[in-house]
N, CA, C and O atoms as a GROMACS GRO file, in nm:
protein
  592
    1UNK      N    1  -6.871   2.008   3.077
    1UNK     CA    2  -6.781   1.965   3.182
    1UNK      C    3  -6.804   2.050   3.305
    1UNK      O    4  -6.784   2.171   3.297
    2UNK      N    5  -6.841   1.996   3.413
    2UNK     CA    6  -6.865   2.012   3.533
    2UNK      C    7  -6.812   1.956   3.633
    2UNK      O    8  -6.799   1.834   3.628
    3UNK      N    9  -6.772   2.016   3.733
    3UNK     CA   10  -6.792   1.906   3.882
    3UNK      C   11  -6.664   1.912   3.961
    3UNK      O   12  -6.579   1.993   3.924
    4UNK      N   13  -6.637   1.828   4.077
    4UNK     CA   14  -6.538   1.856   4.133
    4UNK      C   15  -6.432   1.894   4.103
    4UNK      O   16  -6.371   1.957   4.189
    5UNK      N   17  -6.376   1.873   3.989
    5UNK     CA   18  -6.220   1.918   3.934
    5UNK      C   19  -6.240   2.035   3.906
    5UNK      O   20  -6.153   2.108   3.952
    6UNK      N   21  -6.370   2.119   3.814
    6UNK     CA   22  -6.408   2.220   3.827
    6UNK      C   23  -6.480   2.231   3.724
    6UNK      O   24  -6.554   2.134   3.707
    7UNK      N   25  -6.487   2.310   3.648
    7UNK     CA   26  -6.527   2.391   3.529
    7UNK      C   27  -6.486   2.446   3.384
    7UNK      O   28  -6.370   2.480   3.364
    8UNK      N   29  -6.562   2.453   3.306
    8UNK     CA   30  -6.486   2.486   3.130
    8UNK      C   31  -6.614   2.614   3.097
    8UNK      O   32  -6.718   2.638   3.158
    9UNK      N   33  -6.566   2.664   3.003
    9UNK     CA   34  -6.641   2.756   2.913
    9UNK      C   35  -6.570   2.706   2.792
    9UNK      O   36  -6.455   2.668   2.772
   10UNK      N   37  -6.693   2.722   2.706
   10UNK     CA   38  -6.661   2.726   2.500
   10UNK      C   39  -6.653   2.814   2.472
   10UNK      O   40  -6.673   2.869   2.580
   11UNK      N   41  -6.638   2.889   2.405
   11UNK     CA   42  -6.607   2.943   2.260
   11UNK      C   43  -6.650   2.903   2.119
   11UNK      O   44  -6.580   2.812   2.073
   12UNK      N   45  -6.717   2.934   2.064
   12UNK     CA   46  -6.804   2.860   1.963
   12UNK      C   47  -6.754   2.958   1.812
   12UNK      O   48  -6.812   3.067   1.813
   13UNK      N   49  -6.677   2.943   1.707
   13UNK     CA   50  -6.660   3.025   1.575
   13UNK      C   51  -6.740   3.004   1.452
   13UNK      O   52  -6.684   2.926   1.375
   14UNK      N   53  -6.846   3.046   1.414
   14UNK     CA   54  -6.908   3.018   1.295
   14UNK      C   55  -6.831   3.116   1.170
   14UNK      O   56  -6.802   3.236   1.168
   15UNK      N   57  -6.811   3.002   1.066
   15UNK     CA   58  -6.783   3.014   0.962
   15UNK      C   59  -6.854   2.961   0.830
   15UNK      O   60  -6.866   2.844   0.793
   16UNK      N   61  -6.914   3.116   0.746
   16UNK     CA   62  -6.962   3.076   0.640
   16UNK      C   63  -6.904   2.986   0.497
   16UNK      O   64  -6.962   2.982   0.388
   17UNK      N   65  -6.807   2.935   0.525
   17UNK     CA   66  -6.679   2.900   0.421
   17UNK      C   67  -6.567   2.871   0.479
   17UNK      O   68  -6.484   2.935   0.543
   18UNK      N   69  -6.581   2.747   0.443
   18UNK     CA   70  -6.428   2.684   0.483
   18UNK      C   71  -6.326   2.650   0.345
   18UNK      O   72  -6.317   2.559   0.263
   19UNK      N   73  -6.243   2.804   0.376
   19UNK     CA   74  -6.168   2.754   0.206
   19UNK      C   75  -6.035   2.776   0.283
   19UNK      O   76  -5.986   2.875   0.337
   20UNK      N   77  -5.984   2.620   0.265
   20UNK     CA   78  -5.863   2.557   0.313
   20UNK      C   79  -5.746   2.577   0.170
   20UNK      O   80  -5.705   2.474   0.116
   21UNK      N   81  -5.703   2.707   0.119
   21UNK     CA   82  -5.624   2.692   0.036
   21UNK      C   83  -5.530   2.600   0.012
   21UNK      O   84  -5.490   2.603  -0.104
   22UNK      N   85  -5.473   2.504   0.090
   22UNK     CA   86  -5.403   2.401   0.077
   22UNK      C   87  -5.467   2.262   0.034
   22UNK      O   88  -5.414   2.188  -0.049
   23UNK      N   89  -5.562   2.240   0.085
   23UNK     CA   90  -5.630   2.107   0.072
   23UNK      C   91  -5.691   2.094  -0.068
   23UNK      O   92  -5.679   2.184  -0.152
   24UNK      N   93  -5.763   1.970  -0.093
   24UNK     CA   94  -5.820   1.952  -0.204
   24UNK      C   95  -5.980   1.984  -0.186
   24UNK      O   96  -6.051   1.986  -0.086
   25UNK      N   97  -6.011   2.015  -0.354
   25UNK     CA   98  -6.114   2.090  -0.329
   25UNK      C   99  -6.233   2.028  -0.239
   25UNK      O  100  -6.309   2.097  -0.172
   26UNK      N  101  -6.238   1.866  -0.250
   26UNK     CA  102  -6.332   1.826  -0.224
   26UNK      C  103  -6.372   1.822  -0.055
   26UNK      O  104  -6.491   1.819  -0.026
   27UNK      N  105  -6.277   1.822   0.049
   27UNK     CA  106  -6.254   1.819   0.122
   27UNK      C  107  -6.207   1.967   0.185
   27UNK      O  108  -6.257   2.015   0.287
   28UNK      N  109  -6.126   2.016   0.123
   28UNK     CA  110  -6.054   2.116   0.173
   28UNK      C  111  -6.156   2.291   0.175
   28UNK      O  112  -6.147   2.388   0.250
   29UNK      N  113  -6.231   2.269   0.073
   29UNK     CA  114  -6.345   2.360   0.066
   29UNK      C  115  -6.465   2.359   0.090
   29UNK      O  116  -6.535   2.307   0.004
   30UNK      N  117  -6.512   2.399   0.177
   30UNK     CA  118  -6.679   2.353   0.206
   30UNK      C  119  -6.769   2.492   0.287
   30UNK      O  120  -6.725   2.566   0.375
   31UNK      N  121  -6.877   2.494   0.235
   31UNK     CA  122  -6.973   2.593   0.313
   31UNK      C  123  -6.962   2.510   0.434
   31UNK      O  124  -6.934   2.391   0.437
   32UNK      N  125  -6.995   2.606   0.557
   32UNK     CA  126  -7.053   2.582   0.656
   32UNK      C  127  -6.913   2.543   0.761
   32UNK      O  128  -6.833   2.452   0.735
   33UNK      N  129  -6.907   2.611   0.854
   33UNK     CA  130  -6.763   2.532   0.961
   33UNK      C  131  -6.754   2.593   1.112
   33UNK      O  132  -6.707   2.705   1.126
   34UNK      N  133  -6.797   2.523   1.218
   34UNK     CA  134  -6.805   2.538   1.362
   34UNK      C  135  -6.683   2.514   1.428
   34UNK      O  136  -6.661   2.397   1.458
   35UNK      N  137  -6.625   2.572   1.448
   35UNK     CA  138  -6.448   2.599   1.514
   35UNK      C  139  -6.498   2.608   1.703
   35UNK      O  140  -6.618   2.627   1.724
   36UNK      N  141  -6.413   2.595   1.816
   36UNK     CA  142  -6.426   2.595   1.926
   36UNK      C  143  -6.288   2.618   1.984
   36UNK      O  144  -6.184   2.569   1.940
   37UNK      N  145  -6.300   2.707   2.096
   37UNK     CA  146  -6.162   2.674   2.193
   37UNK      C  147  -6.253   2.659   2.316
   37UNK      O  148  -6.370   2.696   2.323
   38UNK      N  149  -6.198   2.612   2.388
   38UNK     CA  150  -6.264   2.493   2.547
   38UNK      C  151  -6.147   2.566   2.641
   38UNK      O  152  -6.030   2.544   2.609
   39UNK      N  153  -6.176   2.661   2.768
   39UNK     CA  154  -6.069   2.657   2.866
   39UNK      C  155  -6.136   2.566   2.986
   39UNK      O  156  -6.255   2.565   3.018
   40UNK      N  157  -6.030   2.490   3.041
   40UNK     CA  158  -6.084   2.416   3.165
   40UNK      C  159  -6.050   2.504   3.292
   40UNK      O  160  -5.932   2.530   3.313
   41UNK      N  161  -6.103   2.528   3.339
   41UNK     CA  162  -6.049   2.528   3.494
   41UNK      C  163  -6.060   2.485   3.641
   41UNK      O  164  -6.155   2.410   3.664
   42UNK      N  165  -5.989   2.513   3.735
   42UNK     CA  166  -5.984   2.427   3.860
   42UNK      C  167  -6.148   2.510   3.923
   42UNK      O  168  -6.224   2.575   3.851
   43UNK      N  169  -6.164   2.486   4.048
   43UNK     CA  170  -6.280   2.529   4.126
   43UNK      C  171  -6.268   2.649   4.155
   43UNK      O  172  -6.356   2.733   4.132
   44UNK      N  173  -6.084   2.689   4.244
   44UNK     CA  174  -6.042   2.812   4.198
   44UNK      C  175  -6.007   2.937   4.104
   44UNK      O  176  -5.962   3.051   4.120
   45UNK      N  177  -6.054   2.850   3.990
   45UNK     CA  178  -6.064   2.960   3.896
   45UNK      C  179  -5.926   2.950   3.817
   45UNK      O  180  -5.887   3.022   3.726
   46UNK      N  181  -5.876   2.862   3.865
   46UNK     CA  182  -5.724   2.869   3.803
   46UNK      C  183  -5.723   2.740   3.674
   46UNK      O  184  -5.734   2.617   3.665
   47UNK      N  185  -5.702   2.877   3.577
   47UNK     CA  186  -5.682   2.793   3.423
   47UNK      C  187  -5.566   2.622   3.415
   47UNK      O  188  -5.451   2.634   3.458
   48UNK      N  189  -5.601   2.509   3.370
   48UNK     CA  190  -5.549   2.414   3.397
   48UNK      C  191  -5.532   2.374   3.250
   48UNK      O  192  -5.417   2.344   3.218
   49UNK      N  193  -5.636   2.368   3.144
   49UNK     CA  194  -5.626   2.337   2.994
   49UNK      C  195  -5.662   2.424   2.885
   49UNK      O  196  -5.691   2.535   2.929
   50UNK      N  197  -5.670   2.418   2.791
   50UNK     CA  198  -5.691   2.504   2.700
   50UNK      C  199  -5.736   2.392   2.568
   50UNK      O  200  -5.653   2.317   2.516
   51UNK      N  201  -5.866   2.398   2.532
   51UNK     CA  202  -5.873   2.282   2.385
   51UNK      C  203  -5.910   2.359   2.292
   51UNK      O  204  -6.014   2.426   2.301
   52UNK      N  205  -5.816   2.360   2.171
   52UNK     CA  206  -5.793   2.422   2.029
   52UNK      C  207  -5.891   2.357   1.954
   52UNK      O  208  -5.882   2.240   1.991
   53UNK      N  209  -5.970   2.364   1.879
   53UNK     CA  210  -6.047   2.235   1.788
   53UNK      C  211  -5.979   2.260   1.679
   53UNK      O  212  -5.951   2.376   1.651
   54UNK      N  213  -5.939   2.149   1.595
   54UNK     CA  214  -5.920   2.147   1.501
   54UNK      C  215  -5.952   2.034   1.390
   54UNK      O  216  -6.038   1.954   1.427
   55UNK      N  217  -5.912   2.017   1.290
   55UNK     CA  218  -5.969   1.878   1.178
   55UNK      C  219  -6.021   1.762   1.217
   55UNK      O  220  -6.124   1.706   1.180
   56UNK      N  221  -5.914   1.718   1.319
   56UNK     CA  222  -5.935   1.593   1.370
   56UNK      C  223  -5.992   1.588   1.534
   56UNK      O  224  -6.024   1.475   1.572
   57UNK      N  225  -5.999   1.655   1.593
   57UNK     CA  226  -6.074   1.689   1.770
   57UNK      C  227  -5.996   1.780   1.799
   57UNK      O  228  -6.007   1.880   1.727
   58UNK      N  229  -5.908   1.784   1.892
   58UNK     CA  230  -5.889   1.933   2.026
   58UNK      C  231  -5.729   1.857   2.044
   58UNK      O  232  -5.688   1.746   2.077
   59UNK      N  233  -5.658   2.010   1.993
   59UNK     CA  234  -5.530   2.015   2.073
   59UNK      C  235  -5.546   2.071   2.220
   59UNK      O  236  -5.587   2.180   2.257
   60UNK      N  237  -5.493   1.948   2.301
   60UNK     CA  238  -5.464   2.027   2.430
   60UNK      C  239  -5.364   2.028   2.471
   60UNK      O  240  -5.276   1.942   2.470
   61UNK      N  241  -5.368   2.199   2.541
   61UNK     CA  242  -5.262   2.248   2.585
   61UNK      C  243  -5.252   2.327   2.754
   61UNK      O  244  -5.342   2.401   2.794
   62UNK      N  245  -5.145   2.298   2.826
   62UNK     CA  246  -5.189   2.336   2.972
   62UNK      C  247  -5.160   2.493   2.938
   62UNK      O  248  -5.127   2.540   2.829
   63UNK      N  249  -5.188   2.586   3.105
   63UNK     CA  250  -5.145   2.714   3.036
   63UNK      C  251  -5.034   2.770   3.009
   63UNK      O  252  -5.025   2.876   2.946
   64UNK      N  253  -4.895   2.674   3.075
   64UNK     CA  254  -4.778   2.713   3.023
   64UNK      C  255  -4.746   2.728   2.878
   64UNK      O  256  -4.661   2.808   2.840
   65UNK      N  257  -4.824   2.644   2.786
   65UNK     CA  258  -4.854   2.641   2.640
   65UNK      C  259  -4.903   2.711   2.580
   65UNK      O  260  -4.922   2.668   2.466
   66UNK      N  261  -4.948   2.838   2.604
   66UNK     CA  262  -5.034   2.913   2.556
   66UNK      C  263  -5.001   3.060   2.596
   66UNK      O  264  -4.942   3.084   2.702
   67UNK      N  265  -5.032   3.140   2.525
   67UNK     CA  266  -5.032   3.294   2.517
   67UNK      C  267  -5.154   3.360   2.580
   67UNK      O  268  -5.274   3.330   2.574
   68UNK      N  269  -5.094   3.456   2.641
   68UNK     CA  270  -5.205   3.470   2.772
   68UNK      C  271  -5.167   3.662   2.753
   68UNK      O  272  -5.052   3.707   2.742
   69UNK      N  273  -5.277   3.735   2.755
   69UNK     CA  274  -5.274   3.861   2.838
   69UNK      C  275  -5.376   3.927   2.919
   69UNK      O  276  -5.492   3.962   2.896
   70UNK      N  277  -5.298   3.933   3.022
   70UNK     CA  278  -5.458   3.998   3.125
   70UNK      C  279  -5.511   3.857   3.156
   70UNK      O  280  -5.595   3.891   3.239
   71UNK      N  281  -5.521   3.741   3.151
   71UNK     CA  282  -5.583   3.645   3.145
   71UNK      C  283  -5.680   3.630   3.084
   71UNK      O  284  -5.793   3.596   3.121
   72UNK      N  285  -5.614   3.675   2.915
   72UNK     CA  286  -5.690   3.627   2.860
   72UNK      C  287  -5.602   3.533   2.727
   72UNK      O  288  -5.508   3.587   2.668
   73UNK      N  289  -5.649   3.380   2.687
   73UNK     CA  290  -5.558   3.328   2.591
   73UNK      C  291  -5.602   3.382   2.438
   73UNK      O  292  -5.707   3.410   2.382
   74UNK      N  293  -5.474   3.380   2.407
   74UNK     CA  294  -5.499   3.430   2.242
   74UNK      C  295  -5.482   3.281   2.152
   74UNK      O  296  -5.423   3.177   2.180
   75UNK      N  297  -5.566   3.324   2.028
   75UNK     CA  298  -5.556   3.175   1.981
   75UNK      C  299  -5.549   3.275   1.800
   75UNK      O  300  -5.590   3.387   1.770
   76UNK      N  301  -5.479   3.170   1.721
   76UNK     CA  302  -5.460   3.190   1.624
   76UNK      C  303  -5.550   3.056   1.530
   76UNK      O  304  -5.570   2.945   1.580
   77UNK      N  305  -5.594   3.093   1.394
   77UNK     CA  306  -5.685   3.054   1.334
   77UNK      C  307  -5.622   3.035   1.233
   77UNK      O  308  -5.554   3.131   1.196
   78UNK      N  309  -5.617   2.921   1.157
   78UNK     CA  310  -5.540   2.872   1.040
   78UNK      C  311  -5.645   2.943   0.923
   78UNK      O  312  -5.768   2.953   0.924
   79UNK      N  313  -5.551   2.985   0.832
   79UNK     CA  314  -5.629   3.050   0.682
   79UNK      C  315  -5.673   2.974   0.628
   79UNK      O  316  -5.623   2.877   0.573
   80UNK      N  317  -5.780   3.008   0.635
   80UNK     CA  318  -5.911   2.946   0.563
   80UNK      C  319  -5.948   2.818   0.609
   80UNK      O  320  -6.059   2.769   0.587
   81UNK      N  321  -5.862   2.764   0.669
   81UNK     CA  322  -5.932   2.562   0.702
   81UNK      C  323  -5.964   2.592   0.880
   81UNK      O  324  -6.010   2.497   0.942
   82UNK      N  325  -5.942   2.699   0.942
   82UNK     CA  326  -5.995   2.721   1.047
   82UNK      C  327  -5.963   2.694   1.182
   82UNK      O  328  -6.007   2.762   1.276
   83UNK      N  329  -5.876   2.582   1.196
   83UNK     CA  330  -5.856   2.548   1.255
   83UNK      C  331  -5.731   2.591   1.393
   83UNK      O  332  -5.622   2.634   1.357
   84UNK      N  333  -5.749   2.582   1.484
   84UNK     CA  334  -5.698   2.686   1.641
   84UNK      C  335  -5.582   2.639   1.650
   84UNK      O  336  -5.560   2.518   1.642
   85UNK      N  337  -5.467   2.752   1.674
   85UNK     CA  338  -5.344   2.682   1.745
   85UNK      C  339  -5.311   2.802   1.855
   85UNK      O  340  -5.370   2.909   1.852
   86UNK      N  341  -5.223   2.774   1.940
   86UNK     CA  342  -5.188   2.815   2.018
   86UNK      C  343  -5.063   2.946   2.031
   86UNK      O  344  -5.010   3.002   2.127
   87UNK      N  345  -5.054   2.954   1.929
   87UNK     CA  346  -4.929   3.046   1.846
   87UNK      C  347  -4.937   3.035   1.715
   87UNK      O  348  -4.989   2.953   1.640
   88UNK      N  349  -4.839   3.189   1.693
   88UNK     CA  350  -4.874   3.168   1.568
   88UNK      C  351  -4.768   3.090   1.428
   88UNK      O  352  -4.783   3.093   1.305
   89UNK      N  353  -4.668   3.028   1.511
   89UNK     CA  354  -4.588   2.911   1.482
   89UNK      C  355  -4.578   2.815   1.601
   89UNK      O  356  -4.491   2.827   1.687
   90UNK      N  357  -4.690   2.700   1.602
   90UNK     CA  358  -4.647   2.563   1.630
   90UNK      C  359  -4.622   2.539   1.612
   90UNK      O  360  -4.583   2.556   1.496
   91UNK      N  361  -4.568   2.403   1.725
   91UNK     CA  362  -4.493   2.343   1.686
   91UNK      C  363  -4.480   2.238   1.602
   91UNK      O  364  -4.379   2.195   1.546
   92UNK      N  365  -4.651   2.180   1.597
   92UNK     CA  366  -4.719   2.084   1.575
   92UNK      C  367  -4.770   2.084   1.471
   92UNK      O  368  -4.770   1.970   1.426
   93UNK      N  369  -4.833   2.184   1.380
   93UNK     CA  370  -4.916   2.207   1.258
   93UNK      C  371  -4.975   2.122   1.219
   93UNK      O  372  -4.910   2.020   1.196
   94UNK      N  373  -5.125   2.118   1.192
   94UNK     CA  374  -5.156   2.038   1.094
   94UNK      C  375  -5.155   1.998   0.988
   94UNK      O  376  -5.207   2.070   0.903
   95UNK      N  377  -5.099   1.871   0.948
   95UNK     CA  378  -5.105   1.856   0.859
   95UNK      C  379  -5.198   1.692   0.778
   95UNK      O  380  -5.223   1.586   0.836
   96UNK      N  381  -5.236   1.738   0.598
   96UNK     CA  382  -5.312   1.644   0.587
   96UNK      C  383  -5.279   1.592   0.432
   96UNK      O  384  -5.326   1.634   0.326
   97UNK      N  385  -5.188   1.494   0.455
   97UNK     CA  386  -5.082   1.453   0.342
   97UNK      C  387  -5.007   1.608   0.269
   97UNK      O  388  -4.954   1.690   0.344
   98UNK      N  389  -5.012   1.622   0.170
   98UNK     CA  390  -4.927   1.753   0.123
   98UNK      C  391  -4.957   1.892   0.204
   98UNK      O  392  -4.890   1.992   0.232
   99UNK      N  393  -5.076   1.854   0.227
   99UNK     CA  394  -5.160   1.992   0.254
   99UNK      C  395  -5.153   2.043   0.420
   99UNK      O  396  -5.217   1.994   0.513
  100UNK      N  397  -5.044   2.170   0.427
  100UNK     CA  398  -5.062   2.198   0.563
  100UNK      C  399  -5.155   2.350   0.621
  100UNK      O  400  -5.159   2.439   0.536
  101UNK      N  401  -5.201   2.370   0.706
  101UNK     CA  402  -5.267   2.478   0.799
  101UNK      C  403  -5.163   2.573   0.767
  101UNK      O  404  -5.047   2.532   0.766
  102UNK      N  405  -5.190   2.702   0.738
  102UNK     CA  406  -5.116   2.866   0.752
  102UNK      C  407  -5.192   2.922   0.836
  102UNK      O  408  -5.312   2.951   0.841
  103UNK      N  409  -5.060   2.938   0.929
  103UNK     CA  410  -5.084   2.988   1.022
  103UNK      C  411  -4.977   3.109   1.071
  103UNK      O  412  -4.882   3.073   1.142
  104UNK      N  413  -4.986   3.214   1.044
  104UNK     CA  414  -4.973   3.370   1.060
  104UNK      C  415  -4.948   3.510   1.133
  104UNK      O  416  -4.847   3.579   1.147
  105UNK      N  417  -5.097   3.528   1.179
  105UNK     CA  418  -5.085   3.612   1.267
  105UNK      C  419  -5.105   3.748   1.178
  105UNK      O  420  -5.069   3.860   1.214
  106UNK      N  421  -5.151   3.724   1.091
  106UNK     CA  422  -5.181   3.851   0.982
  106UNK      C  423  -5.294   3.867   1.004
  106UNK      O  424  -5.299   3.990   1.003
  107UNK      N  425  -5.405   3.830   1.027
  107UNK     CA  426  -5.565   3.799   1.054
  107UNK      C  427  -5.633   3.950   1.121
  107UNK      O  428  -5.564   4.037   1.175
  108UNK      N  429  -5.782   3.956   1.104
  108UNK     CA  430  -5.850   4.019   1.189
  108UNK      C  431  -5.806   3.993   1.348
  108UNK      O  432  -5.741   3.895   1.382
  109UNK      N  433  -5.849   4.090   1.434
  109UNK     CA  434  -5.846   4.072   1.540
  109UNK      C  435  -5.959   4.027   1.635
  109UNK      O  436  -6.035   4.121   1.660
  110UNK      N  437  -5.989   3.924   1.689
  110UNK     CA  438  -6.138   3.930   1.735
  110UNK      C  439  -6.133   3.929   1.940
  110UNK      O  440  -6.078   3.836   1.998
  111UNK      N  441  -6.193   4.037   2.010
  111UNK     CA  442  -6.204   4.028   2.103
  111UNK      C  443  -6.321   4.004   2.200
  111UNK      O  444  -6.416   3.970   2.130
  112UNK      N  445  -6.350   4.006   2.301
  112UNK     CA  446  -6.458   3.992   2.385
  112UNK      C  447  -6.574   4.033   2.329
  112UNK      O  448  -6.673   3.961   2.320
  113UNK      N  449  -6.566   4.191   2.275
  113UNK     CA  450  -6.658   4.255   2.233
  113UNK      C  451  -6.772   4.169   2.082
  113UNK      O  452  -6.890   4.170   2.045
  114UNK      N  453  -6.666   4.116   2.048
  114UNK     CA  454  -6.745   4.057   1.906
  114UNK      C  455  -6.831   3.892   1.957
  114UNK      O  456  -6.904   3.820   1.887
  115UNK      N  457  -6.791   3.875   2.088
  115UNK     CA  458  -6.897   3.776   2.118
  115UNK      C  459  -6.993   3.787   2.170
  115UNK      O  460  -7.009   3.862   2.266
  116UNK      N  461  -7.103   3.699   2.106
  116UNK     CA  462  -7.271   3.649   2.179
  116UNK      C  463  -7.283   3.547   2.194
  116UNK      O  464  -7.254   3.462   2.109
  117UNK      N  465  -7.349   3.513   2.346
  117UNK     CA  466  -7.442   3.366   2.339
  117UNK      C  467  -7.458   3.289   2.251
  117UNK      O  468  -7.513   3.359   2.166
  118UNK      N  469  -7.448   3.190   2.209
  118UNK     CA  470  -7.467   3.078   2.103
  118UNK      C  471  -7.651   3.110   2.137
  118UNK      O  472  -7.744   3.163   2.077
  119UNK      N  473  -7.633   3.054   2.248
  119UNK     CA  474  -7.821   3.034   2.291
  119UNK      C  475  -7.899   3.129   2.282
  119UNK      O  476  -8.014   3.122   2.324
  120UNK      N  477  -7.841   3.251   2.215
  120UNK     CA  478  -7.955   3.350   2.266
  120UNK      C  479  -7.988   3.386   2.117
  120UNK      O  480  -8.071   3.474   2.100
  121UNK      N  481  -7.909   3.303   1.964
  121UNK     CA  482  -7.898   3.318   1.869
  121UNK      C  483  -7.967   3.220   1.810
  121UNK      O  484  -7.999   3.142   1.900
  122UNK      N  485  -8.032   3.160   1.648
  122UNK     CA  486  -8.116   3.103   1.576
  122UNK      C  487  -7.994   3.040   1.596
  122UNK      O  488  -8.013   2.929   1.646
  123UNK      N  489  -7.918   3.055   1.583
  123UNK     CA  490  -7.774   2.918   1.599
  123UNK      C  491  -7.818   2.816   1.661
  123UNK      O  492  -7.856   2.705   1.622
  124UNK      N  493  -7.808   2.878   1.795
  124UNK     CA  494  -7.812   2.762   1.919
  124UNK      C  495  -7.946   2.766   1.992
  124UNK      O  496  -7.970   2.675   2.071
  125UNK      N  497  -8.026   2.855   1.974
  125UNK     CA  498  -8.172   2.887   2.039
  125UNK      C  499  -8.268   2.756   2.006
  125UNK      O  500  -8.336   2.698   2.092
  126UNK      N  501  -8.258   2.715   1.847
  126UNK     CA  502  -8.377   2.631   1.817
  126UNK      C  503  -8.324   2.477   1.798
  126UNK      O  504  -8.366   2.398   1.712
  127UNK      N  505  -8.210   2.448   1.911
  127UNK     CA  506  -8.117   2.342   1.926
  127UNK      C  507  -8.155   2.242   1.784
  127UNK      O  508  -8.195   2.125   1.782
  128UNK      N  509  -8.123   2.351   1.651
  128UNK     CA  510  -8.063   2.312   1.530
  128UNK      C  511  -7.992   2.112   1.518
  128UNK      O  512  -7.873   2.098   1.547
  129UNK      N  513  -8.040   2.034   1.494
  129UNK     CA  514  -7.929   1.910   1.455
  129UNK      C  515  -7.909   1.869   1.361
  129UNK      O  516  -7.838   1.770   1.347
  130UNK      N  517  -7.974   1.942   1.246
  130UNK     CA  518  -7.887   1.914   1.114
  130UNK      C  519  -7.776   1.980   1.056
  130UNK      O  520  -7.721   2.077   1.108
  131UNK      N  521  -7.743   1.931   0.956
  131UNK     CA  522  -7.590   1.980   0.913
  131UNK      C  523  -7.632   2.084   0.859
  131UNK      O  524  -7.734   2.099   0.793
  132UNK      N  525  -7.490   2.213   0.908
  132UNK     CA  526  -7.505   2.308   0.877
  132UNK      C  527  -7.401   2.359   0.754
  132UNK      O  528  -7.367   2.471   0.716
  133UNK      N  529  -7.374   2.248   0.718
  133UNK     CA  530  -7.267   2.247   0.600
  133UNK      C  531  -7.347   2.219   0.440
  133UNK      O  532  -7.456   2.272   0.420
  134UNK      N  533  -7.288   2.143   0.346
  134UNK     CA  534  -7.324   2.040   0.243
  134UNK      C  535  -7.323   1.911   0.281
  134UNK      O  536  -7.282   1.823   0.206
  135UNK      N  537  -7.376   1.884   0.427
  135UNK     CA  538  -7.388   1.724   0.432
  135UNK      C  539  -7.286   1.666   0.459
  135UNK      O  540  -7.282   1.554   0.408
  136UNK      N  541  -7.172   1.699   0.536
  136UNK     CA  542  -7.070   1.652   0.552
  136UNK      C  543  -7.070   1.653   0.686
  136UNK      O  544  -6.955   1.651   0.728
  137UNK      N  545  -7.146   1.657   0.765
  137UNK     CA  546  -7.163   1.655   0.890
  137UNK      C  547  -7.103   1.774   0.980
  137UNK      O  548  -7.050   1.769   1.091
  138UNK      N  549  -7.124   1.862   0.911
  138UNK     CA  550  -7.096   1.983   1.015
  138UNK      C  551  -7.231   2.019   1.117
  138UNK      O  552  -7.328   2.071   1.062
  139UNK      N  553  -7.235   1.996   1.245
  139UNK     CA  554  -7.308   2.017   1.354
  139UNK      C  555  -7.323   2.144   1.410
  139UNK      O  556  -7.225   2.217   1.394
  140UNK      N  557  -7.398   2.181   1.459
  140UNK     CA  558  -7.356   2.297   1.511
  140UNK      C  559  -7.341   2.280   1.660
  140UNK      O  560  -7.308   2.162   1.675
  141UNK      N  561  -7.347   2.334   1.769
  141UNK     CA  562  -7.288   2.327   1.917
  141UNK      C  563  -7.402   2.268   1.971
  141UNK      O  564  -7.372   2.159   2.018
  142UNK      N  565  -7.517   2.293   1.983
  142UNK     CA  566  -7.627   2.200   2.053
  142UNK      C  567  -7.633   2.029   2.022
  142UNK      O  568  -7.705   1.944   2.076
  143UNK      N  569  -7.563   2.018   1.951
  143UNK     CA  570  -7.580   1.890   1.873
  143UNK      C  571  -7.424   1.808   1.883
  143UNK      O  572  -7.400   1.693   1.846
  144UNK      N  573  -7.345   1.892   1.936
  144UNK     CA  574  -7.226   1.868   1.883
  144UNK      C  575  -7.196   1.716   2.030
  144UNK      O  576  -7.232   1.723   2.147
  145UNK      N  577  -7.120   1.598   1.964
  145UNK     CA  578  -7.086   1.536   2.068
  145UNK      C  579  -6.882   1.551   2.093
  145UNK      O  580  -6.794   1.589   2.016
  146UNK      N  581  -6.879   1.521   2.176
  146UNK     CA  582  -6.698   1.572   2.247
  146UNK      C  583  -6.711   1.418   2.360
  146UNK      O  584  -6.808   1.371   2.420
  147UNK      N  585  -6.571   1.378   2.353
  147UNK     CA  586  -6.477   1.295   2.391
  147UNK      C  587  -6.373   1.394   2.472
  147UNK      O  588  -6.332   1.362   2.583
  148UNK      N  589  -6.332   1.518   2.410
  148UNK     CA  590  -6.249   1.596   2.472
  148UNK      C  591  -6.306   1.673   2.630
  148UNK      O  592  -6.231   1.747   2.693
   0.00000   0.00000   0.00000
């Protein structure tokens, strides 16, 4: 996303294991899982959206919705199924018939420091398009298509 309205940066989370303690095994557990948060912003630089990825595409949220310090947003990561919320009680949770997202705030901490380039990594360098899962269509970011 580019262009007059302005600009976004990704965030890209690789995960060796997606173990969704709630879900069923077949679904709910799987090698391989590419997580994302998306901030949009204006031309000025001024934050306008925020997209969470989660199970089903991208919660969005403007920045009144979101937890911010220094300008920077914090995002919380559901145990084990991975997936981004905006606090660490939404309002919204996912859920997928019985099985809902825990979500906490007990977690590692991850900051600026623990990120690299997708592109400058075998990740995203050798624009990878097969599944990086068991065949369930996990993509990785060069490959990945968005509606959001």
């Amino acid at each position: 996303f580019s262009g007059s309205a302005g600009y976004s940066i990704r965030y890209w989370f690789w995960y060796n294991f997606n173990d969704f303690p709630q879900g069923p095994d077949v679904e709910g557990s799987h090698p391989g899982d590419w997580e994302y948060v998306q901030l949009f912003f204006y031309n000025n630089n001024t934050l306008y959206q925020v997209n969470f990825s989660n199970h089903t595409g991208a919660r969005k949220k403007g920045p009144g919705q979101v937890y911010m310090t220094d300008n920077h947003v914090h995002v919380w990561v559901g145990n084990g199924s991975h997936a981004n919320y905006e606090s660490q009680n939404p309002p919204d949770i996912y859920c997928w018939g019985p099985w809902c997202d825990e979500v906490n705030g007990f977690g590692p901490v991850w900051t600026c420091i623990n990120l690299v380039n997708v592109y400058k990594t075998t990740f995203g360098r050798d624009n990878y398009c097969g599944d990086w899962g068991d065949g369930d269509g996990v993509f990785g970011p060069p490959c990945r298509k968005f509606s959001d």
